[in-house]
C-alpha positions in Angstrom: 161.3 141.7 -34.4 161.9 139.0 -37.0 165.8 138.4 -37.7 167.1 140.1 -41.1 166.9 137.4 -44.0 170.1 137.2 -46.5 169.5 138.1 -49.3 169.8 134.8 -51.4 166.7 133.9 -49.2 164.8 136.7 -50.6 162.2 135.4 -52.6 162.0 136.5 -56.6 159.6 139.3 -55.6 162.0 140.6 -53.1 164.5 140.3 -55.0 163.3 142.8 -57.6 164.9 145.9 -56.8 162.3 148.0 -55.4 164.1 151.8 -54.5 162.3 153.9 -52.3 160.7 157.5 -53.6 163.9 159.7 -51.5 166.7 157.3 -53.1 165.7 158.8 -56.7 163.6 161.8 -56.6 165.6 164.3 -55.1 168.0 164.4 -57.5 165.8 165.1 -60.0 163.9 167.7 -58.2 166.8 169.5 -57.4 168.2 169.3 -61.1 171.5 167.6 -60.1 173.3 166.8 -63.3 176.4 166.4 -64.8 177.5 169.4 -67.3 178.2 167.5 -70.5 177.7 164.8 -72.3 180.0 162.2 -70.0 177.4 161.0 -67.6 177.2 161.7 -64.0 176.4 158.6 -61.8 174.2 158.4 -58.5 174.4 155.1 -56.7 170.8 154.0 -55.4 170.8 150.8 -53.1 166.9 149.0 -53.1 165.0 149.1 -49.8 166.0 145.5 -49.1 169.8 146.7 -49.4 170.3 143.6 -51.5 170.5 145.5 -54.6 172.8 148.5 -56.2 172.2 150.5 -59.4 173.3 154.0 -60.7 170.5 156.8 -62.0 172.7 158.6 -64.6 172.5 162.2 -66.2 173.9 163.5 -68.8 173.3 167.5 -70.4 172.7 166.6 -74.2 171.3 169.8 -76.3 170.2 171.8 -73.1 168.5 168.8 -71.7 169.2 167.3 -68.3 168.4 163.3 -69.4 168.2 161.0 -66.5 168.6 157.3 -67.7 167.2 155.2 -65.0 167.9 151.0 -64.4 165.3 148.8 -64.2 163.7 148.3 -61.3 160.6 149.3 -59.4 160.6 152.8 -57.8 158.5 154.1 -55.3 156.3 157.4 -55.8 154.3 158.6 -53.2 152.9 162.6 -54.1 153.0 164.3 -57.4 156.6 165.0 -58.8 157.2 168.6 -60.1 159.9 167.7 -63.4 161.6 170.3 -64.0 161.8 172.2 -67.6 164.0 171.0 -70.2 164.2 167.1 -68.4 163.7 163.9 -70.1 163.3 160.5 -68.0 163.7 157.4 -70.3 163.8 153.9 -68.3 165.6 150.9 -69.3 163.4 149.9 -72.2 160.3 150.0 -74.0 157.6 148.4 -72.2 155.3 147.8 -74.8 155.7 145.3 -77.7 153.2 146.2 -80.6 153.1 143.3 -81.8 151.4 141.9 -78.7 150.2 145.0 -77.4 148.6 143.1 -74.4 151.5 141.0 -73.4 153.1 142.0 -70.3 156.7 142.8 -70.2 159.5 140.8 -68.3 159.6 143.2 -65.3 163.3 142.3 -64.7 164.0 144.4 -67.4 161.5 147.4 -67.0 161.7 150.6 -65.1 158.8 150.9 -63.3 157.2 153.6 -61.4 154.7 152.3 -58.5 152.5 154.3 -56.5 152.7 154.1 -52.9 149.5 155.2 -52.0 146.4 155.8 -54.1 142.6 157.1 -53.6 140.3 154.7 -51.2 137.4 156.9 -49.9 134.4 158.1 -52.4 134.4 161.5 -49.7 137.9 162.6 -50.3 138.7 166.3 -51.2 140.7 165.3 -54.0 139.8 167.9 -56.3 139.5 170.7 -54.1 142.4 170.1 -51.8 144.4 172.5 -50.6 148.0 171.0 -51.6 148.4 168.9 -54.3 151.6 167.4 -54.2 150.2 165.2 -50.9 146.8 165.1 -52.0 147.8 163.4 -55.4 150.1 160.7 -57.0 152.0 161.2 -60.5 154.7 163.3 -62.3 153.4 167.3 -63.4 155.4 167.5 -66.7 156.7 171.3 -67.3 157.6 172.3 -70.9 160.0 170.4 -72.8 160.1 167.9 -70.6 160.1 164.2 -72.1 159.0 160.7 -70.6 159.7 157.3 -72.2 160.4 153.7 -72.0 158.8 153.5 -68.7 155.6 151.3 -66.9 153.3 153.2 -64.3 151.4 151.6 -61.8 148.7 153.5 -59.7 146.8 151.7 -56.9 143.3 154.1 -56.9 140.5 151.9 -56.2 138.1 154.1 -56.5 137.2 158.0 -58.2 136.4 160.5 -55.1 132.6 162.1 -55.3 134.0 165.6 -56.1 136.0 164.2 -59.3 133.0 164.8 -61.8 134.5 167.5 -63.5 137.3 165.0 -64.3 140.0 167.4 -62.5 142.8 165.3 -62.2 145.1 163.8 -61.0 146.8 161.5 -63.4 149.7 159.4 -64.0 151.5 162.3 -65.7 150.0 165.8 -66.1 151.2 168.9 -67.5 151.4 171.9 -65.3 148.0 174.0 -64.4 145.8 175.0 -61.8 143.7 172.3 -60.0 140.2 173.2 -59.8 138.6 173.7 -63.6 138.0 177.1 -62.8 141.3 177.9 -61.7 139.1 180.4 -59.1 141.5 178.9 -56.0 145.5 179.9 -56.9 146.0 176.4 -56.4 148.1 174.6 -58.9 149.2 170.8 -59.9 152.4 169.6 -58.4 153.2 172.9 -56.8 154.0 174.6 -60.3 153.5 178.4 -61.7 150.1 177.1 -63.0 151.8 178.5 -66.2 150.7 175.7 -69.3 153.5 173.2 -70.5 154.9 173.7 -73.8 156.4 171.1 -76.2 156.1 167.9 -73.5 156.8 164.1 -74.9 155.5 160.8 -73.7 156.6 157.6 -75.9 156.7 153.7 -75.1 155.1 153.9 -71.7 152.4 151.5 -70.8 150.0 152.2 -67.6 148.3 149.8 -65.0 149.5 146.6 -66.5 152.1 145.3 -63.3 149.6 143.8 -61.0 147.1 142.7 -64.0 147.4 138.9 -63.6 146.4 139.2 -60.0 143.6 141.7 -61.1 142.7 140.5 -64.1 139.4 138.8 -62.8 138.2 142.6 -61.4 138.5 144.6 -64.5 135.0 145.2 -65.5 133.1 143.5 -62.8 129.7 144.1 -61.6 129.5 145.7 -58.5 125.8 146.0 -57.1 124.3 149.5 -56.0 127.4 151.1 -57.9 125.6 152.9 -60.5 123.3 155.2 -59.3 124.3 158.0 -61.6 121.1 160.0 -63.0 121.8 163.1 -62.3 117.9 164.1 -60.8 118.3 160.5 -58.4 122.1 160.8 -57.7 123.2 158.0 -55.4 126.4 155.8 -55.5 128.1 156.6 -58.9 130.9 154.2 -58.8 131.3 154.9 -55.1 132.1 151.4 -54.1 135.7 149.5 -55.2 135.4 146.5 -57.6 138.3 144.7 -55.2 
């Protein structure tokens, strides 16, 4: 196995605190909070263990607010938040100005998809479990995201995903299929509707864009064989 390297010979990518999916989520999945307004502190160390930052709460007007560092953490199945939670990140991502300017990552909170859809067959929509099928935060009611980048790593939309079923980034809480006819639901949840949910200054898809920039709208032969009386390849094939 190749020796441990210090970490000032990490290079500037490694040294961007990535924090694995455990070191974060279960404190919010488990509603872990402080009971006022004085923050309560969890240390979080990045996968390298070359970094350290603290994922605060606080309980301001009934509402458990997690302020999270910037950084890049990990998410790998679809995060259940809790009612009456708000997750705000370090900073707003987006400067309207410039709306396609990329943020400095070194001061974002970012969240980065571990694992994404790569076969047209999946059963993505009519999977059996949701929370390992798909990748994202299910948003229960008065629940509120901002000042925070997502990054998703789909390369393709599954065969059964016509009916445009999900999953997203972020989703409010409800069954899977359209019909709801399988008692299935999104993120594990009641199924029940989300009331009174806010999402503000978060920008989507934009952290590996310079590397990808050249694939974004492509032509990809044989990939769009959509009529529905000759249906072939409808965007079955990955443009990268």
């Amino acid at each position: 196995a190749a020796a441990a390297r210090p970490c000032a010979a990490l290079s500037l990518r490694d040294a961007h605190p990535t924090f694995a999916y455990g070191a974060w989520s279960d404190v919010i999945k488990t509603g872990e909070c402080s009971s006022g307004a004085t923050p309560r502190r969890f240390e979080l160390r990045s996968k390298t263990g070359c970094a350290a930052a603290a994922l605060t709460c606080s309980l301001e007007e009934g509402v458990k607010v997690y302020r999270f560092p910037a950084g890049v953490f990990e998410i790998g199945e679809q995060l259940l938040v809790p009612e009456r939670t708000s997750i705000a990140g370090a900073g707003d991502p987006n400067d309207m100005a410039h709306p396609t300017k990329s943020p400095d990552w070194r001061h974002q909170t970012l969240f980065l998809a571990t694992r994404g859809v790569t076969q047209y067959g999946e059963n993505y929509c009519h999977a059996k479990n949701m929370v390992t099928t798909r990748v994202g935060f299910v948003l229960s009611s008065y629940v509120t995201v901002r000042n925070v980048s997502y990054q998703g790593v789909d390369t393709i939309r599954p065969d059964d995903n016509g009916a445009l079923c999900g999953g997203g980034a972020f989703e409010t809480k409800g069954c899977a299929e359209n019909d709801c006819h399988t008692g299935v639901n999104n993120g594990g949840s009641d199924g029940q509707g989300s009331v009174h949910v806010t999402i503000e200054n978060v920008r989507l898809n934009d952290y590996f864009y310079a590397q990808d920039k050249d694939l974004v709208g492509a032509t990809v032969p044989g990939n769009y064989e959509c009529d529905a009386k000759a249906y072939g390849c409808c965007f079955c094939k990955p443009n990268g």
